[in-house]
N, C-alpha and C positions, 0 to 999 in steps of 0.2 A: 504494500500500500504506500511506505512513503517513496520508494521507486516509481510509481506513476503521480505520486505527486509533486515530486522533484522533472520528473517527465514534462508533466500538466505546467509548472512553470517558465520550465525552456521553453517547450512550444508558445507559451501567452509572450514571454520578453522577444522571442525570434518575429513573432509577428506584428507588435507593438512597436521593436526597437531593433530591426534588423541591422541597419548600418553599425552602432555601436558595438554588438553582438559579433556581427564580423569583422571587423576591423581589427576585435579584440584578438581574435584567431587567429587572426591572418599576421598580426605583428608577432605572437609568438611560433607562426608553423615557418616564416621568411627574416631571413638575418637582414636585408636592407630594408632602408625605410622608404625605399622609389618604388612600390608595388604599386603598381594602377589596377585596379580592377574594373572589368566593367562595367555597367550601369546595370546589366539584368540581375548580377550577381545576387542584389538585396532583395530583386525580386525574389528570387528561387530561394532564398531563405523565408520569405516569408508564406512560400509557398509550404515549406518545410514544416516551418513555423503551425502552419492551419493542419498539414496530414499527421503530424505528433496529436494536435488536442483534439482532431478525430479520430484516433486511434484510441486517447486515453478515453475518449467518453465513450466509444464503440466498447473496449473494454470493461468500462464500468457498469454499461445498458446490458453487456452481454452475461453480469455475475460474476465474473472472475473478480 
């Protein structure tokens, strides 16, 4: 339970606050600090974002 609530969080901050969220990743997974990324990137997190707290609330509808 607190593994999909710890879950259920990421997902609400990725969707809510995707740029911060990766940005934060991104400066510890790249030793420089010139990464450009692209603009969809934040998209696809927050896409990310919405299939994790569909999954946890699938989950929680489903009993598990």
């Amino acid at each position: 339970m607190a593994f999909r609530l710890l879950l259920a969080l990421l997902g609400l901050l990725e969707v809510a606050f995707p740029k911060p969220l990766v940005d934060f990743w991104m400066n510890l997974a790249t030793e420089d600090d010139d990464v450009e990324l692209r603009p969809w990137v934040y998209t696809a997190a927050r896409i990310e974002g919405a299939l994790i707290l569909l999954y946890v609330l699938w989950r929680r509808k489903a009993g598990e």
